[in-house]
C-alpha positions, -999 to 999 in steps of 0.1 A, spaced: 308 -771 404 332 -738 400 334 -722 367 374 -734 360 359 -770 363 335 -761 337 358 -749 313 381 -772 311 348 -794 296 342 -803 259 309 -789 240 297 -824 240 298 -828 278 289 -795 286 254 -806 270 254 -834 288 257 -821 322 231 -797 318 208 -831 305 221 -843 338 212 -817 363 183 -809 345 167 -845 347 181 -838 387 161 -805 392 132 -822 379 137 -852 402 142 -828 433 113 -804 426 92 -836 423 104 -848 457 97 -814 474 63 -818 462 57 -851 478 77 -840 508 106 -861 507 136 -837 499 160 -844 525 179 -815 511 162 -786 500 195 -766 496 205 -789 462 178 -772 443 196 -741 448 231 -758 440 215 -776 410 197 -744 401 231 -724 397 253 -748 385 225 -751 354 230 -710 354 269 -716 351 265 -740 323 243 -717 304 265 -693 305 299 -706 294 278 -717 265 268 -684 258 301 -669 263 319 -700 237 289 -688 214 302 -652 213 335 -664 214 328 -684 182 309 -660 161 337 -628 168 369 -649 158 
């Protein structure tokens, strides 16, 4: 998911998202450890779109706390 996508989100389903792809990650990583990942490349997808979340939260936090 690209960054532009991201921010056009609300708060609310920004938080949901990362619920989502962090109940994913957790779902992969236990699949890789009874080796049945088909894909091993979504953890890394999974891994930075949670990274891209994290930090258009931080950057509304800023964002919110200078105005």
């Amino acid at each position: 998911m690209k960054m532009n996508e991201l921010r056009e989100f609300t708060n609310e389903e920004l938080e949901q998202k990362l619920h989502d792809l962090k109940e994913e990650i957790f779902n992969l990583r236990f699949q890789k450890s009874l080796n049945r990942l088909e894909n091993q490349m979504r953890i890394k997808v999974v891994k930075k779109d949670i990274a891209r979340i994290l930090t258009l939260k931080t950057e509304r936090q800023k964002s919110d706390t200078q105005e």
